[in-house]
N, CA, C and O atoms as a GROMACS GRO file, in nm:
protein
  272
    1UNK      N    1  -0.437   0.006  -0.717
    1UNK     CA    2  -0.446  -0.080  -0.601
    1UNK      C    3  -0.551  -0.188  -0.627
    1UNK      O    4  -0.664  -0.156  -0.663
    2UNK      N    5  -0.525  -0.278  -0.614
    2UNK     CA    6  -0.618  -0.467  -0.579
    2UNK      C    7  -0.683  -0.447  -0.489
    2UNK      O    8  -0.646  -0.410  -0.378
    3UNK      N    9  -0.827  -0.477  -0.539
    3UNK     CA   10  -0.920  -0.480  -0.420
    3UNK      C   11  -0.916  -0.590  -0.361
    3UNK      O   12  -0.909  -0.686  -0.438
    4UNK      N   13  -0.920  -0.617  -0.240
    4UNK     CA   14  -0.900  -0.772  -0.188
    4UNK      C   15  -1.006  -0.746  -0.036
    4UNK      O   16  -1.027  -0.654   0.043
    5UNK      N   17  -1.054  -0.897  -0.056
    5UNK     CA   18  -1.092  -0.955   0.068
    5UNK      C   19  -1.031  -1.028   0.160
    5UNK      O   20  -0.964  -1.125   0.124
    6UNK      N   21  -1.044  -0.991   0.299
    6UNK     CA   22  -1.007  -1.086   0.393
    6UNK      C   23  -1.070  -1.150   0.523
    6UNK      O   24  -1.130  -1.103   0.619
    7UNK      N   25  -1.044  -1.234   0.499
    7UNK     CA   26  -1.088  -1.323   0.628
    7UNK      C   27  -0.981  -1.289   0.746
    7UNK      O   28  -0.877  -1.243   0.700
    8UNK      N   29  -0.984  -1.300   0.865
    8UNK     CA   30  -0.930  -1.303   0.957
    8UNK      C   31  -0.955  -1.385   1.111
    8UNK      O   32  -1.066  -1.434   1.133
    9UNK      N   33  -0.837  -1.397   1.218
    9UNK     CA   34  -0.879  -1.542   1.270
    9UNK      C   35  -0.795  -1.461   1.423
    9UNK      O   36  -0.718  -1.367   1.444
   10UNK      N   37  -0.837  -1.520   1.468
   10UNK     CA   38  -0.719  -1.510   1.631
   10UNK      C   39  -0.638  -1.584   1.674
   10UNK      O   40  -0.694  -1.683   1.722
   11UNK      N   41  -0.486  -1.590   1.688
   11UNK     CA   42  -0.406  -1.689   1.767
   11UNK      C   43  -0.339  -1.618   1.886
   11UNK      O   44  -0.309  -1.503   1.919
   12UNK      N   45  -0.327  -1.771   1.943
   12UNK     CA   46  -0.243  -1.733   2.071
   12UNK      C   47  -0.084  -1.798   2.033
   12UNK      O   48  -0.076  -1.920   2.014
   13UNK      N   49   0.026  -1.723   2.024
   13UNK     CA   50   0.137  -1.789   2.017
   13UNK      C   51   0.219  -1.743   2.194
   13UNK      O   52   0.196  -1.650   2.272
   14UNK      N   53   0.301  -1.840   2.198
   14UNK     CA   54   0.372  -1.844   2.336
   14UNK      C   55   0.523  -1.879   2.325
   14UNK      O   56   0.560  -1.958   2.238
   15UNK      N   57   0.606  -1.826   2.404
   15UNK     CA   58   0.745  -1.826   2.421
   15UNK      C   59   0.795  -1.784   2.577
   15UNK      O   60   0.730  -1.714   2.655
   16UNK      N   61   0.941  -1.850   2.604
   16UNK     CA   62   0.986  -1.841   2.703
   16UNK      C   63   1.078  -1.728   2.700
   16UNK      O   64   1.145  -1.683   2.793
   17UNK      N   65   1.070  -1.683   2.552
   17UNK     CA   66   1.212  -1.571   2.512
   17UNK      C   67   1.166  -1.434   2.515
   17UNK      O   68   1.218  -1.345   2.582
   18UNK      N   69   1.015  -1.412   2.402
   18UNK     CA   70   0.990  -1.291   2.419
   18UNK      C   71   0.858  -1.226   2.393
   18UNK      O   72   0.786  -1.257   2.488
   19UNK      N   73   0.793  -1.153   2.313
   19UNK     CA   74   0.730  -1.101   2.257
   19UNK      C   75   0.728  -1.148   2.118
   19UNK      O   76   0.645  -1.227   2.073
   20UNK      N   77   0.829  -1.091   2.049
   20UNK     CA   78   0.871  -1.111   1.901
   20UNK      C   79   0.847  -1.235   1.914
   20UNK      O   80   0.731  -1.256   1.879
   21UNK      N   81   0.916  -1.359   1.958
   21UNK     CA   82   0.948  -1.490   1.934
   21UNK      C   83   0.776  -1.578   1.980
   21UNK      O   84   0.726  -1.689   1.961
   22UNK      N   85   0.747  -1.487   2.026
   22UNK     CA   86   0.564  -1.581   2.036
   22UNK      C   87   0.477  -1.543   1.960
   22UNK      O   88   0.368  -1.600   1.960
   23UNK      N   89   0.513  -1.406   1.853
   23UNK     CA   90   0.444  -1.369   1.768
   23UNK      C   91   0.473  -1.476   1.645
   23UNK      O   92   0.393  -1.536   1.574
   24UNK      N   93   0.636  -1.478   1.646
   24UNK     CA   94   0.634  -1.569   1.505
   24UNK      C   95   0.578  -1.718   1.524
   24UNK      O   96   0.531  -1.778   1.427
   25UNK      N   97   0.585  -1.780   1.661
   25UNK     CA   98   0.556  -1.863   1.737
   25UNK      C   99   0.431  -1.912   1.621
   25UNK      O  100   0.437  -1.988   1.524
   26UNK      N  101   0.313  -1.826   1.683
   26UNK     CA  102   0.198  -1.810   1.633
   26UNK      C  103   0.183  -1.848   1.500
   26UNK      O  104   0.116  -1.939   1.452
   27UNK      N  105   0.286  -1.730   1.424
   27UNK     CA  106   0.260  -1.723   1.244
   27UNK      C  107   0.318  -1.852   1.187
   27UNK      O  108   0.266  -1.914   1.094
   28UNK      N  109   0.406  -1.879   1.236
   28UNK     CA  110   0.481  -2.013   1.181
   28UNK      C  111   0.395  -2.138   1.195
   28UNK      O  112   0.413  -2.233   1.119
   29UNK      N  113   0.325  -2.139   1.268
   29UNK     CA  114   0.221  -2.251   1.309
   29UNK      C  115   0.119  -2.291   1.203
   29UNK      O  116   0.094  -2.391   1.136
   30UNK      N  117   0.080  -2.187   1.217
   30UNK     CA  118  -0.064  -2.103   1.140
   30UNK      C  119  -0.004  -2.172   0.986
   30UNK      O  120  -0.076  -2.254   0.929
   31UNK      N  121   0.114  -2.136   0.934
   31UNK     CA  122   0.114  -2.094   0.811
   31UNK      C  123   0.149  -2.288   0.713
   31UNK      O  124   0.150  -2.319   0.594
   32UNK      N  125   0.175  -2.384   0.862
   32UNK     CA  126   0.128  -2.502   0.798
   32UNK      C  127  -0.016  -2.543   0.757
   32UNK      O  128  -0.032  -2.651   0.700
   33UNK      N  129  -0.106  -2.475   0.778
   33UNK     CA  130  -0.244  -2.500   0.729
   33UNK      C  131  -0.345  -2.315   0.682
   33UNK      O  132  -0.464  -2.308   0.650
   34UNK      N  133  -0.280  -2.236   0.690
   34UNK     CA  134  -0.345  -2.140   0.609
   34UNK      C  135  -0.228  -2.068   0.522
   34UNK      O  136  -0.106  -2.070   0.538
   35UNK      N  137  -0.320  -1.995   0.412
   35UNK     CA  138  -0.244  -1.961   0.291
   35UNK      C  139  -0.298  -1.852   0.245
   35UNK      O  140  -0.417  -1.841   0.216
   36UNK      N  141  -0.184  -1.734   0.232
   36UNK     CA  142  -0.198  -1.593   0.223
   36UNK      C  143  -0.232  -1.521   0.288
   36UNK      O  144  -0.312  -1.431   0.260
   37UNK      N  145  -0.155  -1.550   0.441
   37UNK     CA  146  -0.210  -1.459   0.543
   37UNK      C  147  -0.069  -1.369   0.513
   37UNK      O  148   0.048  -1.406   0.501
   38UNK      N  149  -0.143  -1.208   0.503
   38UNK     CA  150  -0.102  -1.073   0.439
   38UNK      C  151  -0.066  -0.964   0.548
   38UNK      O  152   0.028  -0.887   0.525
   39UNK      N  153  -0.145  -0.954   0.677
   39UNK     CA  154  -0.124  -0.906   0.803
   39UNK      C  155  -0.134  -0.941   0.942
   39UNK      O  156  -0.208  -1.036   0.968
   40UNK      N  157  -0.078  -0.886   1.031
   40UNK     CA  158  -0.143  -0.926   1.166
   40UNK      C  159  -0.138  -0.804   1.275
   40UNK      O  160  -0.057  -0.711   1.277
   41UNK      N  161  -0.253  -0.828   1.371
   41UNK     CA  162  -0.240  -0.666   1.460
   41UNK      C  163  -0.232  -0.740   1.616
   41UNK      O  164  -0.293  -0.845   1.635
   42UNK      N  165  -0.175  -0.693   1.697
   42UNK     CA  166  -0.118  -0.711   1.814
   42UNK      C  167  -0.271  -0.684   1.902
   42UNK      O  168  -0.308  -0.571   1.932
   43UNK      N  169  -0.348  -0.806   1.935
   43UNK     CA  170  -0.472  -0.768   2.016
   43UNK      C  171  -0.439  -0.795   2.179
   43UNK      O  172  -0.544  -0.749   2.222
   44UNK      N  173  -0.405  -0.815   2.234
   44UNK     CA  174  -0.328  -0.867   2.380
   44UNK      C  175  -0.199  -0.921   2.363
   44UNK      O  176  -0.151  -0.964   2.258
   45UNK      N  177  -0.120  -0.915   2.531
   45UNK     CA  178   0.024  -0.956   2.589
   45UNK      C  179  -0.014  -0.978   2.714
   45UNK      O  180  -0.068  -0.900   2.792
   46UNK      N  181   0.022  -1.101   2.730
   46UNK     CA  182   0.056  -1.134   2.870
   46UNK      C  183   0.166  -1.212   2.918
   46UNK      O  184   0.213  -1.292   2.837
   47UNK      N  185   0.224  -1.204   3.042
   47UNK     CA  186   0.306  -1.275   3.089
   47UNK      C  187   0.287  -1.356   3.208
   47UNK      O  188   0.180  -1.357   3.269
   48UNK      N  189   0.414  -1.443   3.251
   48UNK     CA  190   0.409  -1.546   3.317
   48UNK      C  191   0.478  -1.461   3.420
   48UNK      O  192   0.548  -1.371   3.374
   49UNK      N  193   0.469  -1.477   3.574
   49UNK     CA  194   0.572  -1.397   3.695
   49UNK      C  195   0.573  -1.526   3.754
   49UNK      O  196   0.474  -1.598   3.760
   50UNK      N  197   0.689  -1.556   3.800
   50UNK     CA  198   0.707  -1.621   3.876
   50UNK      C  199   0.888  -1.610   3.955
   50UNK      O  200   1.000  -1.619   3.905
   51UNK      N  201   0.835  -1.585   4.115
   51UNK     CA  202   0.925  -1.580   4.201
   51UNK      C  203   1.031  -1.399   4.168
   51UNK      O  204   1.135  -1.363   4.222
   52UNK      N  205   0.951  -1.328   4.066
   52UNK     CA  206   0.978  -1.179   4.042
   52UNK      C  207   1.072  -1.181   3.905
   52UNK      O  208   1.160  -1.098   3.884
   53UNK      N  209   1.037  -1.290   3.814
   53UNK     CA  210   1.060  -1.299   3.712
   53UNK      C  211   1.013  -1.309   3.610
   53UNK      O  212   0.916  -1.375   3.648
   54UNK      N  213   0.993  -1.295   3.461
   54UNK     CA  214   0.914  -1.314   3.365
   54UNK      C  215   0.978  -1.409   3.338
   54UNK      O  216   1.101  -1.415   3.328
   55UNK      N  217   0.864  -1.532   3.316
   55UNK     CA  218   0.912  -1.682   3.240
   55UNK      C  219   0.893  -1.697   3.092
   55UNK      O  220   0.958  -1.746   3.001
   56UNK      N  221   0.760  -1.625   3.106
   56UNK     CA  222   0.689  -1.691   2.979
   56UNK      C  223   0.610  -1.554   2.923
   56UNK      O  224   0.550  -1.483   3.002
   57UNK      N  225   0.616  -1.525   2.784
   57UNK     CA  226   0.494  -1.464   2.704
   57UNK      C  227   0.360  -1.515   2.635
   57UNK      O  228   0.362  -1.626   2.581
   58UNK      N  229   0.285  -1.467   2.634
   58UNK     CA  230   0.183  -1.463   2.517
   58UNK      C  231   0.103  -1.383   2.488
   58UNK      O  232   0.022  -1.323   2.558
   59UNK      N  233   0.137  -1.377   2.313
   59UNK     CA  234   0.086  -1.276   2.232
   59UNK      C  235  -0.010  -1.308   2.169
   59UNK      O  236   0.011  -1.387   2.077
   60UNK      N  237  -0.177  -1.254   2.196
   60UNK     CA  238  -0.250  -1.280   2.108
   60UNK      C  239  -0.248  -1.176   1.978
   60UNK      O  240  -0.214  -1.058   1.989
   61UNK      N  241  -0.288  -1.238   1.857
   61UNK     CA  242  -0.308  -1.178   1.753
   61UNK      C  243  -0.390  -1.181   1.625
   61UNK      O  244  -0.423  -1.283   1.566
   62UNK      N  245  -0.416  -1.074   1.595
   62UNK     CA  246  -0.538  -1.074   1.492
   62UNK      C  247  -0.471  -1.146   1.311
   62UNK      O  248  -0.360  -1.091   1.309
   63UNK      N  249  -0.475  -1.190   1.241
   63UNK     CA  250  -0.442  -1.216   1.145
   63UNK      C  251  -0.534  -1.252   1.046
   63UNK      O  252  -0.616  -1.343   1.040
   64UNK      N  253  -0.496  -1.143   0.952
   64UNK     CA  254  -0.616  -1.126   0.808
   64UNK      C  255  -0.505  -1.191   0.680
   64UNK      O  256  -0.392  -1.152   0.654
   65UNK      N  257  -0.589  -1.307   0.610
   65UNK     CA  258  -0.548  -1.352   0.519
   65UNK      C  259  -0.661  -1.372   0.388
   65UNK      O  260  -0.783  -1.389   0.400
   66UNK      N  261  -0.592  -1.365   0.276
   66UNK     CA  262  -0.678  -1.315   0.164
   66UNK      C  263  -0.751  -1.479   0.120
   66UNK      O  264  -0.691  -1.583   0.149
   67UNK      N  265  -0.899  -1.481   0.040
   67UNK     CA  266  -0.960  -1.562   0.027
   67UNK      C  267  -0.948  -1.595  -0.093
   67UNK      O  268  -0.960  -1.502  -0.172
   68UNK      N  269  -0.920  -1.746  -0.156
   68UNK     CA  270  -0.905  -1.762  -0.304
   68UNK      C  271  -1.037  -1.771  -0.388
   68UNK      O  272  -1.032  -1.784  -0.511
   0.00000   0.00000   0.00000
């Protein structure tokens, strides 16, 4: 096993669809300006109610990426 270091960061990604889709939300964002991010851990969820409906998600998340 590779010993490796990581840095890690917090995002908020958001969607009108789901969970999943504000997580990638997030990573897809992220991954135009960082490089070799390796994991991510689910730190908060929240939603939007409105009129007894869910509109909106957001997933915050932890994401550790390795340092060159």
């Amino acid at each position: 096993m590779s010993n490796h270091v990581y840095k890690h960061i917090e995002l908020t990604g958001s969607s009108e669809e789901g969970i999943q889709q504000a997580i990638e939300s997030a990573i897809t964002k992220a991954s135009d300006s960082l490089h070799g991010m390796r994991w991510f851990e689910v730190i908060d969820t929240r939603g939007h109610v409105e009129h007894g409906r869910v509109l909106h998600w957001q997933v915050t998340i932890k994401v550790g990426f390795t340092l060159d």
